[in-house]
C-alpha positions in Angstrom: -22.5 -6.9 -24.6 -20.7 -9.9 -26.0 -17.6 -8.5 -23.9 -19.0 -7.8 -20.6 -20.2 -10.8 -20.9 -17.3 -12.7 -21.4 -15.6 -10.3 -18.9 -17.8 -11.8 -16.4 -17.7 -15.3 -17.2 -13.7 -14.8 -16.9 -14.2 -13.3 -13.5 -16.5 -16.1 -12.2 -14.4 -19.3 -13.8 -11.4 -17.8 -12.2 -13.2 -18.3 -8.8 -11.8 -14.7 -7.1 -14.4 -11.4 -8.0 -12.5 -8.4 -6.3 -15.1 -5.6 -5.4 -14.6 -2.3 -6.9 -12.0 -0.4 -4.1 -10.4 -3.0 -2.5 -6.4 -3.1 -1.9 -4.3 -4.7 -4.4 -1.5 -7.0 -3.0 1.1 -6.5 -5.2 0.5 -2.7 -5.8 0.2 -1.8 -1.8 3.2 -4.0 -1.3 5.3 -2.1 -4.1 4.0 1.3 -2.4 4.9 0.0 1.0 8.4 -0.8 -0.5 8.8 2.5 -1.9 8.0 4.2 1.3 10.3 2.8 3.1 12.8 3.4 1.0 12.0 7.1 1.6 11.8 7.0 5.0 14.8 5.1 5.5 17.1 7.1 3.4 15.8 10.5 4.8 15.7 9.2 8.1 19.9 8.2 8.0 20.2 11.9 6.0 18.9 13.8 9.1 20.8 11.7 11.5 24.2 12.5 9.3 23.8 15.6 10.2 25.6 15.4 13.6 28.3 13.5 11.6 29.0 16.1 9.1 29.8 18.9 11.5 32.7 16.9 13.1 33.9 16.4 9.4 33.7 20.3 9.2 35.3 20.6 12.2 37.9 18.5 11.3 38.5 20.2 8.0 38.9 23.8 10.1 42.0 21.9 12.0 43.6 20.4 9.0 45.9 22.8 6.9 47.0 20.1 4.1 44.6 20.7 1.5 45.2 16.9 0.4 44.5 15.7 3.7 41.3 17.9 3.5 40.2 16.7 0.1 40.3 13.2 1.3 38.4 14.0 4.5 35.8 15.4 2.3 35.9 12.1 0.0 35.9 9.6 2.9 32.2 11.8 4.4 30.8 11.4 1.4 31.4 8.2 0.9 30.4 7.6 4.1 27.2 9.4 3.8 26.1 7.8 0.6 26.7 4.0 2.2 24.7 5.0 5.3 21.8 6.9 3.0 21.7 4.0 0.7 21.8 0.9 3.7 18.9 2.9 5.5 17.0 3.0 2.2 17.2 -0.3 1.4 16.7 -1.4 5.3 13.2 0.7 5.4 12.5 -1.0 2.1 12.8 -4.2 3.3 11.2 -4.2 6.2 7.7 -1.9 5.0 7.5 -3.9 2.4 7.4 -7.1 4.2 5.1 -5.3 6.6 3.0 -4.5 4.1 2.7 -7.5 2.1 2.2 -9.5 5.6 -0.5 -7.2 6.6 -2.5 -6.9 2.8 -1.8 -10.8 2.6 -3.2 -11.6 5.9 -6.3 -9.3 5.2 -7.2 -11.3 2.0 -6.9 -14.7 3.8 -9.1 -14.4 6.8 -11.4 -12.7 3.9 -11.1 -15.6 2.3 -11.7 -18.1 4.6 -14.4 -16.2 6.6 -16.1 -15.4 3.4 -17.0 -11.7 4.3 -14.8 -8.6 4.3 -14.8 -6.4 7.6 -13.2 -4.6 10.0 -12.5 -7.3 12.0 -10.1 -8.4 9.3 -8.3 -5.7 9.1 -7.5 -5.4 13.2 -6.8 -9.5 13.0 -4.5 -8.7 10.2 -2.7 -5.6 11.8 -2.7 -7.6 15.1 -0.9 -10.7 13.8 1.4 -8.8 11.5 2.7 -6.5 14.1 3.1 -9.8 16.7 4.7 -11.3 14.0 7.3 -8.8 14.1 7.4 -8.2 17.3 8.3 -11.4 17.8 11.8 -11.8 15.2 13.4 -8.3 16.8 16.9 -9.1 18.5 16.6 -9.0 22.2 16.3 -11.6 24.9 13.0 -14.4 25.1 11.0 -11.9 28.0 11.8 -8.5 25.7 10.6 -10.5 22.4 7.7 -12.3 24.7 6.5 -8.1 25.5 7.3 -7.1 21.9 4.4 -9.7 20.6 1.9 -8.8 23.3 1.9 -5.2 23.0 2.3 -5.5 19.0 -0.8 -7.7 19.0 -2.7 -4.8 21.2 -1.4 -2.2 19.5 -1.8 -3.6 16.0 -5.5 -4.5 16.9 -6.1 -0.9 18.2 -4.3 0.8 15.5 -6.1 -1.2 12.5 -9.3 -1.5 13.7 -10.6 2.7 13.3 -8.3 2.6 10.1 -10.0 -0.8 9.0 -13.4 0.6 9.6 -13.0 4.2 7.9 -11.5 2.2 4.9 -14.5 0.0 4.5 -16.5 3.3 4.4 -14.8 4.7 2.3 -14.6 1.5 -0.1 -18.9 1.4 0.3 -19.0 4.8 -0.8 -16.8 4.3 -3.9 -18.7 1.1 -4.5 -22.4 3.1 -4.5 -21.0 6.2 -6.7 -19.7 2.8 -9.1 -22.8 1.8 -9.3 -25.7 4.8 -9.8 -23.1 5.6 -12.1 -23.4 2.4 -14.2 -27.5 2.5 -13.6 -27.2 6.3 -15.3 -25.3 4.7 -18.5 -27.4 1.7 -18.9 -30.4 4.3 -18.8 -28.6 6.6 -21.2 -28.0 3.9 -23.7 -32.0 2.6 -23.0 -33.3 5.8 -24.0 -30.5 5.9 -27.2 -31.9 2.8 -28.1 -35.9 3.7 -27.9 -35.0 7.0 -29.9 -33.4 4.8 -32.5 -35.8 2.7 -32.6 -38.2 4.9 -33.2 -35.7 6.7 -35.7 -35.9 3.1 -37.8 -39.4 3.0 -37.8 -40.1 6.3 -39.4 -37.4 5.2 -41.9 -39.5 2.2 -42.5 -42.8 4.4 -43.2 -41.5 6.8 -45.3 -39.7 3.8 -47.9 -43.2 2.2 -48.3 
């Protein structure tokens, strides 16, 4: 008892109670980070493909065995650096996706007061204009790349936003008959003990 309450008093002086479900920041930002960094990589692997045949090729045409051995060192090379840019490219830029998105979420929740779908679509809206908006290209190109980002982030996030808060409702209501089922569990331990002391009491008299 003593610390559930001070769990709580902790949770209420710090001013910020997150609801059982929600997205973490940090955590989606360091997933977001790590997907890109998957996506990247694998994404510059497939397109070295195309590259690596005309090192084959060149390899079939080239006798030396030196000049063949050094071919095969400069691909590889090659390969690794484009792998290992894409990665950290992909990495950068889902990660800062992600952490503009999760961040943006949490402040309109926080200054609207109320967590909803419409967060979520402002969110993915903004974010996705947002980026729109610092790809290269000319003023009119960057001008369409944050009108259809806002449309498509809006359209995008909203069904995901509301089958997320669903789901987060759901997880919140299992929490919570759960923790009604233990506090009745350790009501009824307590009557039977109770009861346990009482006999104890008769029978020393």
């Amino acid at each position: 008892m003593d610390s559930n309450e001070k769990s709580e008093e902790a949770a209420s002086s710090n001013g910020k109670t997150r609801s059982p479900g929600t997205v973490n920041w940090g955590t989606a930002t360091v997933i977001g980070v790590f997907a890109g960094l998957l996506y990247g990589g694998s994404k510059e692997a497939a397109a070295s493909v195309s590259k690596d045949a005309e090192v084959m090729l060149k390899l079939g045409s080239t006798p030396d065995k030196r000049e063949q051995y050094r071919l095969m060192r400069d691909a590889m090379e090659k390969r690794f650096l484009r792998v290992t840019r894409g990665s950290i490219v992909g990495g950068v830029r889902l990660g800062m996706f992600t952490a503009a998105f999760y961040g943006l979420q949490d402040l309109f929740a926080e200054k609207r007061g109320v967590r909803d779908v419409f967060n979520v679509a402002s969110a993915g809206s903004l974010t996705a204009a947002t980026f729109g908006l610092i790809l290269p290209g000319s003023l009119a190109w960057r001008a369409r790349n944050v009108l259809l980002g806002s449309v498509l982030g809006a359209a995008v996030c909203f069904p995901l936003g509301w089958i997320h808060l669903k789901l987060v409702d759901k997880a919140n209501e299992e929490i919570v008959a759960t923790k009604t089922e233990a506090d009745g569990m350790g009501e009824t331990k307590s009557g039977v003990g109770a009861a346990i002391e009482r006999l104890e009491g008769s029978l020393t008299k």
